[in-house]
C-alpha positions as MATLAB code, in Angstrom:
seq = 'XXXXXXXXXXXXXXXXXXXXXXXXXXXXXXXXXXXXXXXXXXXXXXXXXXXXXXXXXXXXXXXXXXXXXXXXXXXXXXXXXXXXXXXXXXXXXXXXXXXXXXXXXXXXXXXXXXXXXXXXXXXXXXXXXXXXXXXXXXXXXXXXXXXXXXXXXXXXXXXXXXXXXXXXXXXXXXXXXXXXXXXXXXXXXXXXXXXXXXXXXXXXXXXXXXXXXXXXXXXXXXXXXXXXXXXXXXXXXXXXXXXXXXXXXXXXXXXXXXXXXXXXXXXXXXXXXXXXXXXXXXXXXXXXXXXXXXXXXXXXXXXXXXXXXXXXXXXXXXXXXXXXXXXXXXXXXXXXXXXXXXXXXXXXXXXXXXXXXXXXXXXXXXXXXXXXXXXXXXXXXXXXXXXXXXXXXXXXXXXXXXXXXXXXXXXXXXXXXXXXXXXXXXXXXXXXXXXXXXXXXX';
ca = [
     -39.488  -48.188  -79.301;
     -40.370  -44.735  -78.862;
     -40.046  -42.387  -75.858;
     -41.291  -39.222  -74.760;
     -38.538  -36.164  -74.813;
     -38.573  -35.510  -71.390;
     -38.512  -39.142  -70.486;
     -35.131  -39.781  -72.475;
     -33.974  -36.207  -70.733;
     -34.532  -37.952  -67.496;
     -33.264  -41.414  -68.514;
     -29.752  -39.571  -69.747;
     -29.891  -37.432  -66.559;
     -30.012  -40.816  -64.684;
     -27.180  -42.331  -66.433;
     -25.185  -39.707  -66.252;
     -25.343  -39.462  -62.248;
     -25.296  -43.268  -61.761;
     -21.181  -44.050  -61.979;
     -20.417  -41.457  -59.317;
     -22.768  -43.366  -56.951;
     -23.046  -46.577  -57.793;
     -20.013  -47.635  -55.983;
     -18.998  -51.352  -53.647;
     -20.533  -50.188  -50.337;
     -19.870  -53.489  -49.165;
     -16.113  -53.436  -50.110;
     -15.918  -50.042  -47.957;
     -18.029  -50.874  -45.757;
     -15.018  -54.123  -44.550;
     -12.346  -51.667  -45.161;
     -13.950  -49.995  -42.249;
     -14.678  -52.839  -40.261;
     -11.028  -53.955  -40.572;
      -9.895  -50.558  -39.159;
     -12.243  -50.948  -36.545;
     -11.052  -54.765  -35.420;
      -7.231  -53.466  -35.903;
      -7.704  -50.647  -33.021;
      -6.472  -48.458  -35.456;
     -10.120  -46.007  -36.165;
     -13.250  -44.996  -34.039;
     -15.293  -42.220  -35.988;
     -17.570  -41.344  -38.618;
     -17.551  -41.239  -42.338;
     -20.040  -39.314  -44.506;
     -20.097  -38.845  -48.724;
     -22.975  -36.737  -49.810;
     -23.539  -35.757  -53.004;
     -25.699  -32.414  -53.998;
     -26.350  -32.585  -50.252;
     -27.447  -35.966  -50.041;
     -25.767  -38.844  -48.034;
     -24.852  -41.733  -50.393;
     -22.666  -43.115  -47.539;
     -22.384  -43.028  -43.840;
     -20.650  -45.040  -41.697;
     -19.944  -45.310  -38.029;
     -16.676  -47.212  -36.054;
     -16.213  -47.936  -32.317;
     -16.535  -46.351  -29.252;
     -17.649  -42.835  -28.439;
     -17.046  -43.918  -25.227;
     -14.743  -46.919  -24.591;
     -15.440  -47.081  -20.497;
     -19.202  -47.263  -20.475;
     -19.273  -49.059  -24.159;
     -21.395  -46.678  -25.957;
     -20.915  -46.696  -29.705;
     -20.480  -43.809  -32.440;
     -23.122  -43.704  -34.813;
     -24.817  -41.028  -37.055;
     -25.450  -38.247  -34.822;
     -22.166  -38.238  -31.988;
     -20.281  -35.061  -32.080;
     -16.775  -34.646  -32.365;
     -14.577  -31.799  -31.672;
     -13.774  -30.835  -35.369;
     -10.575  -28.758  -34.877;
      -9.728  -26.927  -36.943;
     -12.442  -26.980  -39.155;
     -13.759  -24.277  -37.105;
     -11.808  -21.648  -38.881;
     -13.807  -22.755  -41.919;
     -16.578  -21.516  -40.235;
     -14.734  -18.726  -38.896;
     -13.814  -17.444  -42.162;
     -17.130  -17.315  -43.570;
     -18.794  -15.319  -40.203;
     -15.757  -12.556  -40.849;
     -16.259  -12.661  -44.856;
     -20.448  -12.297  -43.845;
     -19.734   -9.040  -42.039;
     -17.632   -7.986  -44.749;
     -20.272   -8.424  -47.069;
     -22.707   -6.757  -44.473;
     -20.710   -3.600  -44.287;
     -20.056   -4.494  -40.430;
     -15.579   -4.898  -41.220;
     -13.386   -3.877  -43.926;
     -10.988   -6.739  -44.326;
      -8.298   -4.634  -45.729;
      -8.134   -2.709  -42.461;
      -5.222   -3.224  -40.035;
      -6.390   -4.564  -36.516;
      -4.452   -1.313  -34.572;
      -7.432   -0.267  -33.397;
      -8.549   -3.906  -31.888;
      -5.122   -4.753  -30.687;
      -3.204   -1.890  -30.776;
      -0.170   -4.218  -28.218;
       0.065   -6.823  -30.698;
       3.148   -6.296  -32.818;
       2.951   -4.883  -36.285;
      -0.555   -4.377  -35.546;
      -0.619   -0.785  -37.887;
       0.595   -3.202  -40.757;
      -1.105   -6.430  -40.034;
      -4.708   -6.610  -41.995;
      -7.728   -8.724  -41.307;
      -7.196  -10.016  -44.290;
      -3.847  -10.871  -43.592;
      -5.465  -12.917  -40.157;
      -7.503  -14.840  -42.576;
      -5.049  -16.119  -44.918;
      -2.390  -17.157  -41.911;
       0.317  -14.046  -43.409;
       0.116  -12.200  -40.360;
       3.393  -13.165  -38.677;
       2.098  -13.587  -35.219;
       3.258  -16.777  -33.588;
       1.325  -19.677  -32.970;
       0.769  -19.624  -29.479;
      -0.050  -23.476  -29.475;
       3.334  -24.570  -30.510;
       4.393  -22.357  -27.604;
       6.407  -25.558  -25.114;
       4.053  -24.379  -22.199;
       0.664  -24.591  -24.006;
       0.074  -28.409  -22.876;
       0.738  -27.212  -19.351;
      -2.658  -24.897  -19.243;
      -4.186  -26.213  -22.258;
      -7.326  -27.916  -19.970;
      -7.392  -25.068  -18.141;
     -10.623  -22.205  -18.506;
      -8.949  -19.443  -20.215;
     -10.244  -15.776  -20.414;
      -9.791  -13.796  -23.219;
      -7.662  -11.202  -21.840;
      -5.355  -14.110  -20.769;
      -5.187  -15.265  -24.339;
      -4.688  -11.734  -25.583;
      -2.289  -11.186  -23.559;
      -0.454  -14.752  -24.149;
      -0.162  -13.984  -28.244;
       1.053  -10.647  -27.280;
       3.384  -11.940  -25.041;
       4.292  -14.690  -27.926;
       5.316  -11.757  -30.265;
       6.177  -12.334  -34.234;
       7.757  -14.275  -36.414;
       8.052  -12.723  -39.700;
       7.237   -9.596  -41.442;
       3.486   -8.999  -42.256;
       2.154  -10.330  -45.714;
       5.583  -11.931  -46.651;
       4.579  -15.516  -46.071;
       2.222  -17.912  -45.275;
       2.536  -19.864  -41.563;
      -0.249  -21.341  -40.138;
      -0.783  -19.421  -36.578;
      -4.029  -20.596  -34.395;
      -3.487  -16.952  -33.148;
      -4.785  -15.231  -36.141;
      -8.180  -16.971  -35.835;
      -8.627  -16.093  -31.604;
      -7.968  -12.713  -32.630;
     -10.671  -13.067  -35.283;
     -12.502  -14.185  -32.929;
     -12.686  -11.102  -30.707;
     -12.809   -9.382  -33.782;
     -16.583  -10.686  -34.420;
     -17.592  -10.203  -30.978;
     -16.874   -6.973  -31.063;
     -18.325   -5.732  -34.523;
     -21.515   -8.065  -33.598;
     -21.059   -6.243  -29.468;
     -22.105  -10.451  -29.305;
     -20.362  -13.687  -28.108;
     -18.983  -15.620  -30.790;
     -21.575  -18.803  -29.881;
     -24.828  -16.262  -30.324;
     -22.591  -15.338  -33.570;
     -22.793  -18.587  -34.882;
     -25.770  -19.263  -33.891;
     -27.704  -16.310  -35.953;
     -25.200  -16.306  -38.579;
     -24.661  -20.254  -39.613;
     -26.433  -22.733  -37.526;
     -29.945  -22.141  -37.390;
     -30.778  -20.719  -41.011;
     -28.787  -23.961  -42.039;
     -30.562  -25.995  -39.882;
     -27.054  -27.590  -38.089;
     -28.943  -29.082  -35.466;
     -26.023  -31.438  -34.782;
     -23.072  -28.232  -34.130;
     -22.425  -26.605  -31.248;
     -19.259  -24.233  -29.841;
     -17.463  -25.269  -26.605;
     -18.272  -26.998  -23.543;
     -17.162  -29.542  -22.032;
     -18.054  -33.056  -23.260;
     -21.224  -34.133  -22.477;
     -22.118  -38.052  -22.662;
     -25.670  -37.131  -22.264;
     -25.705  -35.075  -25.478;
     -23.732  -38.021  -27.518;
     -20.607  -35.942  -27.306;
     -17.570  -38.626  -28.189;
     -14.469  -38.736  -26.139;
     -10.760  -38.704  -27.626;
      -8.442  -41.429  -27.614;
      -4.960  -42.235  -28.405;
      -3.761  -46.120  -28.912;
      -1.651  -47.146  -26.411;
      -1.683  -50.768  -25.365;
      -5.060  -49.992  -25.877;
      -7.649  -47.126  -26.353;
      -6.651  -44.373  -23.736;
      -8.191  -41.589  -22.944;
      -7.150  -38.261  -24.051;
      -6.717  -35.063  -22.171;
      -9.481  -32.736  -22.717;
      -8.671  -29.235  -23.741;
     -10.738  -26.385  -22.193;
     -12.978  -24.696  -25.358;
     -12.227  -21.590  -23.953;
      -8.900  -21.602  -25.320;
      -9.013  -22.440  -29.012;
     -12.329  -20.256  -29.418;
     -13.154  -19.868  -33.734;
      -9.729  -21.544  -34.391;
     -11.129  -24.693  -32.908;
     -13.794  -25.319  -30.922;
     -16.902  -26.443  -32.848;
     -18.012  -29.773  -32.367;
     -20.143  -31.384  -35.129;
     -21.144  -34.456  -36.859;
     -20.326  -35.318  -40.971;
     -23.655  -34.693  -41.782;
     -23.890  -31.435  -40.297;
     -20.370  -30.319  -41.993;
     -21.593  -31.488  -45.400;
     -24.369  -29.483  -45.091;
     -22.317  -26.666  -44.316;
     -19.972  -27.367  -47.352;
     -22.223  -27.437  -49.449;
     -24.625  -24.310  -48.414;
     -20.823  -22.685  -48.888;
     -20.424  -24.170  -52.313;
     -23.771  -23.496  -53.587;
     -23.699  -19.664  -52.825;
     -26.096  -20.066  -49.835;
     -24.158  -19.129  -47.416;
     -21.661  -15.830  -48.910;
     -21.784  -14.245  -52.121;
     -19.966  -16.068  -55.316;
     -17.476  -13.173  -55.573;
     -16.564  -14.257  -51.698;
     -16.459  -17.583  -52.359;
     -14.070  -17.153  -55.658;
     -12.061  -15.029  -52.888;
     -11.893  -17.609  -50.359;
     -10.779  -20.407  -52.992;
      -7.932  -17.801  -54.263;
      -5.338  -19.426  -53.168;
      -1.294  -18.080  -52.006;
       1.234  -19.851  -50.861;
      -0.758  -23.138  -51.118;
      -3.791  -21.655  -48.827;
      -6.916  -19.978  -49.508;
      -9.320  -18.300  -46.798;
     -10.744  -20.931  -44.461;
      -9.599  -23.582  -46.784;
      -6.877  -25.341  -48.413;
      -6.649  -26.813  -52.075;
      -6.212  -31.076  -51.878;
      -5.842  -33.505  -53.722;
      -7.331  -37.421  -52.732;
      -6.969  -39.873  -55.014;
      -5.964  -37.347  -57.809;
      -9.142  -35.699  -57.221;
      -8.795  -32.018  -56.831;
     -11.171  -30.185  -54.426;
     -11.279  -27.712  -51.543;
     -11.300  -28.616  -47.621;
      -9.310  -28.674  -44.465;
      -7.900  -30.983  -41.306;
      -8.503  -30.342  -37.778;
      -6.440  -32.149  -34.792;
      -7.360  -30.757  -30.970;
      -6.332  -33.807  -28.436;
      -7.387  -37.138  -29.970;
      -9.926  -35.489  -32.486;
      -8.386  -36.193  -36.045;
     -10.898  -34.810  -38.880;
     -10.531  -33.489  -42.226;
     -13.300  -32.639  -45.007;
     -12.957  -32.262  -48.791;
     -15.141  -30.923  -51.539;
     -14.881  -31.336  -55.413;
     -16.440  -28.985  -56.875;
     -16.711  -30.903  -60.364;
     -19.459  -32.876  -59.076;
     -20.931  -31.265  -56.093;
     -19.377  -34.151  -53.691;
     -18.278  -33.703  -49.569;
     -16.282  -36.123  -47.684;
     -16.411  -35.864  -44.220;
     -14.133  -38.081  -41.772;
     -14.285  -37.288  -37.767;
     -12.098  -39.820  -35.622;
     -12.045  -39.596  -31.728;
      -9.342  -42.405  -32.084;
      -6.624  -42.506  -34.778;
      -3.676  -45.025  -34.917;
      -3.611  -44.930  -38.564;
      -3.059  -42.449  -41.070;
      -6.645  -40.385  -41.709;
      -5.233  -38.830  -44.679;
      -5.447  -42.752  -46.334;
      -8.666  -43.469  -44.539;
      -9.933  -40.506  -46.751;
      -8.620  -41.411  -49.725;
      -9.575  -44.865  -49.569;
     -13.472  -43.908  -48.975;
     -12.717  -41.219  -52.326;
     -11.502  -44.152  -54.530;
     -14.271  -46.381  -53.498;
     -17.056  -43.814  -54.230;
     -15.772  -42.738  -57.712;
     -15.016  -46.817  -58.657;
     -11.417  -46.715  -58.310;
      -8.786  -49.139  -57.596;
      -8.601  -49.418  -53.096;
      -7.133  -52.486  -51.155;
      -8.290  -53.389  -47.709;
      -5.233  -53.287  -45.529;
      -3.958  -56.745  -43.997;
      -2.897  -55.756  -40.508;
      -0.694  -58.957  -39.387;
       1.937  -58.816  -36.452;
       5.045  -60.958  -37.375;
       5.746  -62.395  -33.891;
       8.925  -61.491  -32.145;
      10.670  -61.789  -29.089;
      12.049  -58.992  -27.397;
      15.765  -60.807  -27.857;
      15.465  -60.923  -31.246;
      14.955  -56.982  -31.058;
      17.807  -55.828  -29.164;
      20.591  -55.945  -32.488;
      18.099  -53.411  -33.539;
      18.154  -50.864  -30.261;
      20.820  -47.685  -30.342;
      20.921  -43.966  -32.061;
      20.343  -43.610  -35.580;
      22.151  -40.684  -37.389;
      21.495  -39.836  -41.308;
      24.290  -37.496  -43.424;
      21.084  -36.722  -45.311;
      18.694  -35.268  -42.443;
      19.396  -33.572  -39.424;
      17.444  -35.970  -37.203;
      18.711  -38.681  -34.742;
      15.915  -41.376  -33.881;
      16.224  -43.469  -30.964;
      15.443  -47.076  -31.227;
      14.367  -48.991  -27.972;
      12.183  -51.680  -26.641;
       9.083  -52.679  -24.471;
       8.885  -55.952  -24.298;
       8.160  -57.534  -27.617;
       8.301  -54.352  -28.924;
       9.997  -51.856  -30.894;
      10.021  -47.981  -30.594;
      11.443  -45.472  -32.251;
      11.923  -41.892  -30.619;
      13.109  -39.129  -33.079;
      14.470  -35.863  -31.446;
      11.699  -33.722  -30.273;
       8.974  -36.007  -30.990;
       6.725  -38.415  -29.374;
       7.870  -41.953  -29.341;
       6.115  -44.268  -31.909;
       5.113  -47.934  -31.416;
       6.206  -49.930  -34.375;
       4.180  -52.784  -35.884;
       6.474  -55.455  -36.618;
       5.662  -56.809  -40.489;
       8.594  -58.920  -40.936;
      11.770  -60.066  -39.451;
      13.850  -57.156  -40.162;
      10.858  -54.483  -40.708;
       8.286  -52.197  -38.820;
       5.717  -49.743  -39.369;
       3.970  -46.689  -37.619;
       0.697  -46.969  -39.676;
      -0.558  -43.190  -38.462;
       1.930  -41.856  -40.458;
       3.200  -43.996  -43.338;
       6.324  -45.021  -42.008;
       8.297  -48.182  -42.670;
      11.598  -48.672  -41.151;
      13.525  -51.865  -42.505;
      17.003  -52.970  -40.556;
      20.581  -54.738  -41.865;
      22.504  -55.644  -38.725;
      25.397  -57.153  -41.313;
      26.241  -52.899  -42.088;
      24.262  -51.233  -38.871;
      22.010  -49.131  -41.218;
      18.078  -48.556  -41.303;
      16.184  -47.265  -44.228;
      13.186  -45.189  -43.530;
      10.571  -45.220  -46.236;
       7.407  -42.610  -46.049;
       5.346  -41.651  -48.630;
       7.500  -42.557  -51.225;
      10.773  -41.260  -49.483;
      14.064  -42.806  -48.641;
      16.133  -42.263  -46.526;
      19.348  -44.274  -45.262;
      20.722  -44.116  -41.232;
      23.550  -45.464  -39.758;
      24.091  -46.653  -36.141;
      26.444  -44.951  -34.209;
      29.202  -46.994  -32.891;
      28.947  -47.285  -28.788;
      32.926  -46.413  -27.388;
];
């Protein structure tokens, strides 16, 4: 049988672009819905393709006290996904003439330290030195708190440097306040009528909006961690984290972001090649990753119980986009899992069993846990039927008991396994061993 040329061109065309999407919806589809009856993910998944949704999917509660579900259009608070946008308003004004991102910022912040050798440029690709003033001890204490900007000027001031300019990479929340200020003051216009001219409306985000408060009325979602339950989260006051992180958004929205950024719609290719250029491991609004051995550009964002992250592979023009407002598992394996399943690769659904366990049978496991190998003690406890683990300077984590002598923290990969015959644990994460012993009670 003979065909027209153009209909075998479209045939092949077909062909070629029916692996990448023909994938078992209904096998992600329960690997979501066992998540969701687990307590251990509420959000919203998006893959789109060329900018077009192949999958969406929504999981619990947006609000847990009133009932009211996530779905399609709820907004989360996206992190630090903002400086994504961020990046591309200061590369924009670049491009427009308006900032010359090889200038120092002396003449902004002329207090800030180093300020006559610190570049914009410098801001964008986290090599400025200044410290992070969210890892600052005090932040949580007036982190819900309406901040104005002279406060927070004056609070990374205040929070100094860490290293010299432009001889390292360290992620710094400061750098993208100060950027921040730094488009205000070029545009003489707030940051939200900044991203409103520059990226929402000729994108058409109808779905993103900067700061606020959360608004049930507007299907804003509220953040939860799991604690005996969903509990709520507090909420951090937008006027802190500014263009470091206070968009909220849906998937769809994002993807439609990526890919106006991808398909030179948004900056020039030369910016975009600039922003992709990579040192020490980060590019300009955007880190290289790697899901399921697929290689692609993206980045995480984490602001009170908002976990999110977005990747794009550039190979075939594909976005994933996951936004949680509840995370007690790891989101970084929630990604990859919906990655595998859309390009046909092997993905199990988690069983999520409890071994039962009394809280007698626990107790040979309690006491201090030293390693020769890291510098870390963890602290092993109960509460009731059970077990916790407290390492030095960090939260303490509810295990999941799996087996007699074995637990797990599923958010973030870790597997502890117990022999009361020689007093030792093994921790296991990501592929990682490492042995502790107890120490001996005199």
């Amino acid at each position: 049988m003979r065909y027209p040329a153009l209909t075998i061109l479209v045939l092949f065309l077909y062909i070629l672009r029916l692996p990448a999407q023909e994938f078992d919806r209904g096998k992600l589809d329960a690997y979501f819905d066992t998540l969701g009856a687990n307590h251990l993910f509420m959000g919203s998944v998006m893959l789109a393709r060329n900018g077009t949704p192949v999958y969406k999917r929504s999981v619990g509660y947006r609000n847990v006290k009133t009932g009211a579900k996530n779905n399609d259009s709820t907004l989360y608070h996206i992190g630090s996904i903002s400086k994504t946008f961020t990046a591309a308003l200061v590369l924009k004004a670049a491009e427009a003439g308006l900032v010359d991102t090889g200038a120092t910022i002396a003449k902004f912040f002329p207090e800030i330290k180093n300020s006559d050798r610190i570049t914009i440029a410098q801001l964008l690709r986290h090599r400025s030195g200044i410290a992070n003033f969210t890892s600052s001890p005090s932040y949580r204490l007036w982190s819900t708190k309406p901040c104005t900007g002279k406060q927070l000027l004056d609070t990374i001031i205040a929070g100094g440097s860490d290293f010299e300019p432009g001889s390292k990479m360290a992620y710094s929340n400061s750098n993208y306040v100060l950027l921040t200020f730094i488009l205000e003051n070029i545009y003489h216009q707030s940051y939200a009528g900044i991203l409103e001219k520059q990226i929402i409306s000729p994108l058409k985000l109808e779905r993103t909006v900067f700061g606020g408060k959360i608004d049930d009325a507007r299907n804003d979602a509220h953040s939860y961690s799991y604690k005996e339950g969903w509990q709520p989260e507090p909420e951090t006051d937008l006027s802190i984290p500014l263009g470091a992180g206070a968009i909220k958004s849906t998937p769809a929205d994002l993807s439609r972001l990526v890919h106006a950024l991808f398909g030179g719609n948004l900056v020039s290719p030369a910016t975009l090649s600039r922003m992709q250029t990579a040192q020490d491991g980060a590019g300009i609004g955007m880190f290289p990753m790697t899901l399921a051995e697929k290689k692609g550009w993206g980045h995480t964002g984490g602001i009170d119980g908002f976990r999110s992250v977005y990747v794009y592979f550039p190979e075939d023009a594909v976005c994933l986009a996951v936004f949680a407002n509840g995370d007690n598992y790891n989101l970084n394996t929630v990604a990859a899992a919906a990655v595998k399943a859309f390009y046909n690769l092997p993905f199990e659904i988690p069983e999520f069993s409890v071994f039962p366990v009394t809280e007698a049978e626990l107790k040979p496991y309690t006491g201090n846990y030293t390693s020769a190998e890291v510098p870390l003690k963890i602290t092993i406890s109960t509460a009731g039927n059970v077990l916790q683990a407290h390492p030095t300077n960090q939260p303490v984590y509810t295990m999941r008991t799996i087996a007699k002598n074995k637990f797990r923290h599923d958010p973030t990969n870790v597997e502890l396994e117990f022999n009361t015959t020689d007093g030792t644990m093994i921790l296991l994460q990501n592929g990682h061993k490492v042995t502790f012993k107890k120490e001996i009670q005199l």
